[in-house]
N, CA, C and O atoms as a MOPAC input file, in Angstrom:
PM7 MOZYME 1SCF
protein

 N     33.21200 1     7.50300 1     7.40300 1
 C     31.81600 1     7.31800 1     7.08600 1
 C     31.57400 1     5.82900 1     6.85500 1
 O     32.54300 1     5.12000 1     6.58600 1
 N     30.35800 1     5.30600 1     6.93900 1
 C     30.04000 1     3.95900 1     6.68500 1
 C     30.19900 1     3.53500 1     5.47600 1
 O     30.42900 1     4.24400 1     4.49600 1
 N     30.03500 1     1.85800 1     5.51100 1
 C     30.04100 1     1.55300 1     3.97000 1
 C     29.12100 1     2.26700 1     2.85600 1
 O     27.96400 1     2.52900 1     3.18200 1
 N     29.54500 1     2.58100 1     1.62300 1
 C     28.99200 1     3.44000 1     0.81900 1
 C     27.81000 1     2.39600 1    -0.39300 1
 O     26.78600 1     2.69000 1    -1.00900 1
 N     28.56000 1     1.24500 1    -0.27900 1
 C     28.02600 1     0.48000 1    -0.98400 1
 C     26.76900 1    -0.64900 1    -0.79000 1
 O     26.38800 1    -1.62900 1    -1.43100 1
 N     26.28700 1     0.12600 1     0.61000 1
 C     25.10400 1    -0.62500 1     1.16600 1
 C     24.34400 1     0.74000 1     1.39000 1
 O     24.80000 1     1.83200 1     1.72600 1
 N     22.47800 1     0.18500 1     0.97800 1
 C     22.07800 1     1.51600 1     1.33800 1
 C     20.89600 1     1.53600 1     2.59600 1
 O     19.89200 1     0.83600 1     2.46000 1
 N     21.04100 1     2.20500 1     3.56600 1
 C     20.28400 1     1.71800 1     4.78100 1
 C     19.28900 1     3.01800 1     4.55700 1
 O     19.63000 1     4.19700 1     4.45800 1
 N     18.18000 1     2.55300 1     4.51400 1
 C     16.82400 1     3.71000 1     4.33600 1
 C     16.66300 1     3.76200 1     5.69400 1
 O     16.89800 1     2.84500 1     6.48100 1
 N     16.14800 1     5.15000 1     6.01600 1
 C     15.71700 1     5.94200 1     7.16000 1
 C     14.85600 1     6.81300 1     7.72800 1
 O     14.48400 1     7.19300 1     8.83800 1
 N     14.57900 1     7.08600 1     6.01900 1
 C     13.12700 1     7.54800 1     6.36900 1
 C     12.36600 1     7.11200 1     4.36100 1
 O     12.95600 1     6.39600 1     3.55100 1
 N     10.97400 1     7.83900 1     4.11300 1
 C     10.64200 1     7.77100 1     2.69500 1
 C      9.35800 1     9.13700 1     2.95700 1
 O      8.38400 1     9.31800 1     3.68900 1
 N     10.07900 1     9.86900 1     1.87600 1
 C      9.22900 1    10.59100 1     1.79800 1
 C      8.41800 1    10.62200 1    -0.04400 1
 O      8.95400 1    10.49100 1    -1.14500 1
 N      7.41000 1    10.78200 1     0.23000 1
 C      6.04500 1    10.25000 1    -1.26300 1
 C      5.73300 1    11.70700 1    -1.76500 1
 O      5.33100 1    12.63800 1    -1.06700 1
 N      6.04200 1    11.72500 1    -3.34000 1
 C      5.52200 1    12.81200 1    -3.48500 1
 C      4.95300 1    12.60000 1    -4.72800 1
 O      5.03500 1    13.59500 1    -5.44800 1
 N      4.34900 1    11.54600 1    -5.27900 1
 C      3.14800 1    11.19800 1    -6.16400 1
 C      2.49500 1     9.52400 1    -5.89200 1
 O      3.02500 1     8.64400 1    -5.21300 1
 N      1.79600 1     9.48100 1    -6.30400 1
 C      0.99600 1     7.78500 1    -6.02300 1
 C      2.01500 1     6.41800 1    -6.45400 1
 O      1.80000 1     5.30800 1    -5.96600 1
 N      3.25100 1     6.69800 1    -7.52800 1
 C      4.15900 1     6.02700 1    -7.95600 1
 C      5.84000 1     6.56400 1    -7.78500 1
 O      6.79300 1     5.99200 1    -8.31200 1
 N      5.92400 1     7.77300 1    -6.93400 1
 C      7.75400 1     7.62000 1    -6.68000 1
 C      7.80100 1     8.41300 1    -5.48600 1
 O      6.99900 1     9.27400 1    -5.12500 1
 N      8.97000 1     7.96500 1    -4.85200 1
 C      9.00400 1     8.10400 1    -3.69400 1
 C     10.91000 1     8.92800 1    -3.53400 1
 O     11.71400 1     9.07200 1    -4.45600 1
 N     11.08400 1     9.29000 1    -2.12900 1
 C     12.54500 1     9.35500 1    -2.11600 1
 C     12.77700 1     8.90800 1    -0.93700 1
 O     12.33900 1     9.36600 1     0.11800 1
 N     13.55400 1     7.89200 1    -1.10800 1
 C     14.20000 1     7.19500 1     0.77300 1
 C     15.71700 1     8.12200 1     0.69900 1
 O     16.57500 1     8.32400 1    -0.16000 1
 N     15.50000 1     8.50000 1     2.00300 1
 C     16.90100 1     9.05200 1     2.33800 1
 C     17.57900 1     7.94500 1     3.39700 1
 O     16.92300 1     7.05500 1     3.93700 1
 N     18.90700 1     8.14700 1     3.57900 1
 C     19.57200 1     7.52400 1     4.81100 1
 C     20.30700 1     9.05800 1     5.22600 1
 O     20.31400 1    10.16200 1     4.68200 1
 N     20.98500 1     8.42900 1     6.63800 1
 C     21.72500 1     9.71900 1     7.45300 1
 C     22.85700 1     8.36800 1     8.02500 1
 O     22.89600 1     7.17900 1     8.34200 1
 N     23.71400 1     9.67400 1     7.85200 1
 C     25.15600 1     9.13900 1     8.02600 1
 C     25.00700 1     8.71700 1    10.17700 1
 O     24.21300 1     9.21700 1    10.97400 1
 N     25.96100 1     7.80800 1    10.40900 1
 C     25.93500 1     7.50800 1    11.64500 1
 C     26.50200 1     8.79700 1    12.55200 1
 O     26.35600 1     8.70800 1    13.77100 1
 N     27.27800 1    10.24400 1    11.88400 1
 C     27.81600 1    11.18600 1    12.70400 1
 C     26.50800 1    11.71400 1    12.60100 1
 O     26.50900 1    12.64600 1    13.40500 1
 N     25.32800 1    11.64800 1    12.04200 1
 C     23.83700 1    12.89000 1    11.72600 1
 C     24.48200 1    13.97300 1    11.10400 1
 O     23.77800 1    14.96700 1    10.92600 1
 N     25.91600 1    14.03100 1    10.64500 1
 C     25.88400 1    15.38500 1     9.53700 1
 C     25.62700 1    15.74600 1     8.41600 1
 O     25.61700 1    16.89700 1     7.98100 1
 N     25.29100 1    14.28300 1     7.61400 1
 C     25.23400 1    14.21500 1     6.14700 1
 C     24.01900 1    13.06100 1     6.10500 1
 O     23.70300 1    12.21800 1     6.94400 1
 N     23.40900 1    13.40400 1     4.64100 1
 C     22.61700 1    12.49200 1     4.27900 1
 C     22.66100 1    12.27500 1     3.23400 1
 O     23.35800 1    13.11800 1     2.66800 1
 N     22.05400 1    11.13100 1     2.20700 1
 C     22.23300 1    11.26900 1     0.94900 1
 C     20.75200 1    10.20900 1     0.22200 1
 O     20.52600 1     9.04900 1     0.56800 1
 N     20.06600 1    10.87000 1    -0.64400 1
 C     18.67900 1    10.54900 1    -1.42100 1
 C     18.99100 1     9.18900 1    -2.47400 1
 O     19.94400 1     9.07100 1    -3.24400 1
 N     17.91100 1     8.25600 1    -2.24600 1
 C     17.51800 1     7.40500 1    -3.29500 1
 C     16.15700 1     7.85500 1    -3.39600 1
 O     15.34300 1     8.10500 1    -2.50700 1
 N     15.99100 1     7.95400 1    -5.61700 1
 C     14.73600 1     7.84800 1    -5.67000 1
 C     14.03200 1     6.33800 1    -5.63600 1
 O     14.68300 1     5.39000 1    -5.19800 1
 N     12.89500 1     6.19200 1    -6.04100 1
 C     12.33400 1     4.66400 1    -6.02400 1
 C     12.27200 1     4.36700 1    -7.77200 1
 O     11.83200 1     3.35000 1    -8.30900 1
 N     12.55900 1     4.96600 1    -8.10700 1
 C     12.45500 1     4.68300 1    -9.66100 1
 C     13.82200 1     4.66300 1   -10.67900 1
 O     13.78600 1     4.59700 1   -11.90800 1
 N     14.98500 1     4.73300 1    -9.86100 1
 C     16.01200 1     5.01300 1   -10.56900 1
 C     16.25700 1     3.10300 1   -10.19400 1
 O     15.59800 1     2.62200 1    -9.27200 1
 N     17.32000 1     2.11600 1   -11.07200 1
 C     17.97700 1     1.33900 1   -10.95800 1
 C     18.83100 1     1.48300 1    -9.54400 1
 O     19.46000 1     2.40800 1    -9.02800 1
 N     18.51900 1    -0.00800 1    -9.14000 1
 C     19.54400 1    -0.50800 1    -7.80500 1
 C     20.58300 1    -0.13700 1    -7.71700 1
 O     21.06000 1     0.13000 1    -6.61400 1
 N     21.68600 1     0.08000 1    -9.54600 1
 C     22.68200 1     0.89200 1    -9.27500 1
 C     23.39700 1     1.86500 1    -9.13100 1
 O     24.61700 1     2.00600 1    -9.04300 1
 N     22.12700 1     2.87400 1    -9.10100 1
 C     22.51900 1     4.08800 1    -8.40900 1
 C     22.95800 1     4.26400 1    -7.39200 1
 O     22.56800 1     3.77200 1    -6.33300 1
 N     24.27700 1     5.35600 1    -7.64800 1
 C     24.79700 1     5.63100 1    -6.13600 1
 C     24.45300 1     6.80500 1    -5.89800 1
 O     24.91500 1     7.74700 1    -6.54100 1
 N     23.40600 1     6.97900 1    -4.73600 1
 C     23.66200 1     8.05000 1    -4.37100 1
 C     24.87900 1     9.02300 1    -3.55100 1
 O     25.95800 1     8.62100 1    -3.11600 1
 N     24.38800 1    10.25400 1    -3.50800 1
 C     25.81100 1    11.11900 1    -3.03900 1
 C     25.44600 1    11.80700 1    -1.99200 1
 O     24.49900 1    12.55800 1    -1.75600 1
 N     26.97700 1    11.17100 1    -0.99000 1
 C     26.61100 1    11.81300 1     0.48500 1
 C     26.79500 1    13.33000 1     0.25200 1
 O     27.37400 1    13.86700 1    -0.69300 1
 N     25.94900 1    14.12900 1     1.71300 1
 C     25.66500 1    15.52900 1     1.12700 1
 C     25.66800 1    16.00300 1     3.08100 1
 O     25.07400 1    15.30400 1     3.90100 1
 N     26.40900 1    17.20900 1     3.44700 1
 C     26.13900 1    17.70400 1     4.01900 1
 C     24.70500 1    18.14100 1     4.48100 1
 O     24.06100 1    18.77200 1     3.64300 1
 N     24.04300 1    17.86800 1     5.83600 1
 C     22.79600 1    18.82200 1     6.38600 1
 C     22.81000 1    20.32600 1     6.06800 1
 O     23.66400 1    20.81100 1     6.81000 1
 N     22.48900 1    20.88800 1     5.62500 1
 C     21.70200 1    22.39400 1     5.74800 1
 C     21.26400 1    22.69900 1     6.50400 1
 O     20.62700 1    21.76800 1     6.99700 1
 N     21.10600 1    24.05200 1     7.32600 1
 C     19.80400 1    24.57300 1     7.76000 1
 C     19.20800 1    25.92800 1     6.97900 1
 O     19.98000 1    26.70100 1     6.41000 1
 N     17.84400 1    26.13000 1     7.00500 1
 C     17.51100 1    27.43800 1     6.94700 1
 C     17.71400 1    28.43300 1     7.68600 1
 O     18.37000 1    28.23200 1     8.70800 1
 N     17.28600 1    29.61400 1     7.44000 1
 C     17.08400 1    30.63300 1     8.58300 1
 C     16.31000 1    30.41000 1     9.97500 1
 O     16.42200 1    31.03200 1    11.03100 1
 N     15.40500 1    29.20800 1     9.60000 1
 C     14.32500 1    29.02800 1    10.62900 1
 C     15.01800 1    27.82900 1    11.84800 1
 O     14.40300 1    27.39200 1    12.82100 1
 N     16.45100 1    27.48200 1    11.44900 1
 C     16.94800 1    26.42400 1    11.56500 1
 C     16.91500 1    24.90300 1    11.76600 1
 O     17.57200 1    24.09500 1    12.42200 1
 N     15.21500 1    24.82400 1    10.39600 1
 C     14.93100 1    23.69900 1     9.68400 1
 C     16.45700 1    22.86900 1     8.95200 1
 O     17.20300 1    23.46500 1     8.17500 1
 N     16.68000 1    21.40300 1     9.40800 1
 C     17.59100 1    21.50100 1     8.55100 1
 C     17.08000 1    20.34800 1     7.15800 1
 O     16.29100 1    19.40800 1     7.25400 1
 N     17.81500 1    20.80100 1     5.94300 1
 C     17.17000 1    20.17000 1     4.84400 1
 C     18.17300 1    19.56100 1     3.96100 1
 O     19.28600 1    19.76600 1     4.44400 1
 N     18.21900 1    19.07200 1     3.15600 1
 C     19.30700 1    18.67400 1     1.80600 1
 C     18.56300 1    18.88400 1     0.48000 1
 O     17.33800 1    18.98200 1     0.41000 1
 N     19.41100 1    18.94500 1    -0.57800 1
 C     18.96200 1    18.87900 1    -1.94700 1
 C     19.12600 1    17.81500 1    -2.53300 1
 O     19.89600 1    16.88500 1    -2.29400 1
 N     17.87500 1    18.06600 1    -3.85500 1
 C     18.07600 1    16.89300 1    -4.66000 1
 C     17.97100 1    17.34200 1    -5.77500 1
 O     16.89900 1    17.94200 1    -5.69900 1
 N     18.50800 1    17.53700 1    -7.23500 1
 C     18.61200 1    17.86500 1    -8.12200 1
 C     17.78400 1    19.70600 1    -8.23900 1
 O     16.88500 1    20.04500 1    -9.00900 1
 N     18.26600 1    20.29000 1    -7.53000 1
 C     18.09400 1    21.59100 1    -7.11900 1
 C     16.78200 1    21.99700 1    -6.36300 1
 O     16.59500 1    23.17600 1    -6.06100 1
 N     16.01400 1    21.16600 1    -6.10500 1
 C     14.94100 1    21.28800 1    -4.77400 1
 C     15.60500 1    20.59800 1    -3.39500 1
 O     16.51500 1    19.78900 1    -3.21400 1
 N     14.82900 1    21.21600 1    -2.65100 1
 C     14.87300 1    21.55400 1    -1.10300 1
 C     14.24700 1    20.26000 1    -0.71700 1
 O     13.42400 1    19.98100 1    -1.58900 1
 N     14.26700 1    19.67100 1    -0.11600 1
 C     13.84300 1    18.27300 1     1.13500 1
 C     14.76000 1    18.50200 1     2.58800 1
 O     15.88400 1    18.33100 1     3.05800 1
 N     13.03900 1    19.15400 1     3.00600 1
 C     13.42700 1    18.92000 1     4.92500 1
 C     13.23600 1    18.16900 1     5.43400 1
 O     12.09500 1    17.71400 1     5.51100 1
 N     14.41100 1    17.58600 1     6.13000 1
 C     14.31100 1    16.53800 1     7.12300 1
 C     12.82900 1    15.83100 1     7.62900 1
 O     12.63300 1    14.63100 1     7.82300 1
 N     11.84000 1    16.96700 1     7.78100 1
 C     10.72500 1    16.78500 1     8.72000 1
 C      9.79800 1    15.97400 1     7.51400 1
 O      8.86200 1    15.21600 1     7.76700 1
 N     10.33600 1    16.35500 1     6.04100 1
 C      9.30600 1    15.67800 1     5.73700 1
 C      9.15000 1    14.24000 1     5.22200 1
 O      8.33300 1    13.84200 1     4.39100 1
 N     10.16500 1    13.48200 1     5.92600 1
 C     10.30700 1    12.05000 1     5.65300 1
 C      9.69900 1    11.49100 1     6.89300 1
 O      9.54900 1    12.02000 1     7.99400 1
 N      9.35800 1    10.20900 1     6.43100 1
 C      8.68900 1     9.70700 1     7.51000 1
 C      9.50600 1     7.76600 1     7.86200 1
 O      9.75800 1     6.72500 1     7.25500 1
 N      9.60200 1     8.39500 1     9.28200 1
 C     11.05600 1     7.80100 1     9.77400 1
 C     10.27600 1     5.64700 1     9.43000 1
 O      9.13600 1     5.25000 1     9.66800 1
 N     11.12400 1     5.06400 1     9.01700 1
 C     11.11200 1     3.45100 1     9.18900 1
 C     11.60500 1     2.88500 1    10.26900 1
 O     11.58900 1     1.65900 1    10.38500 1

């Protein structure tokens, strides 16, 4: 996997007027892993396997909610 200690945003998805969540995706597309916009620079986030649903939406979690892929909006 790539360096862990650099974080390359890939998409941001907004879900109030002040916080946001940028995800990145690993260079294989199997894993991704969430930054919020409000936590400190030194958070690490944690790489995480893709999901799919039944519908074969695929999504990841973030502190026990659901974020699908579709709803970030790519940079």
């Amino acid at each position: 996997m790539e360096n862990t200690n650099k974080y390359v945003t890939h998409g941001v998805k907004t879900l109030s007027n002040t916080f946001s969540l940028l995800i990145e995706l690993s260079d294989s597309g199997d894993a991704a892993r969430i930054h919020p916009t409000y936590e400190s620079k030194k958070a690490r986030p944690r790489w995480q396997e893709i999901k799919f649903n039944e519908e074969g939406l695929p999504y990841i979690t973030w502190y026990n909610s659901i974020h699908y892929l579709n709803e970030f909006i790519k940079f």
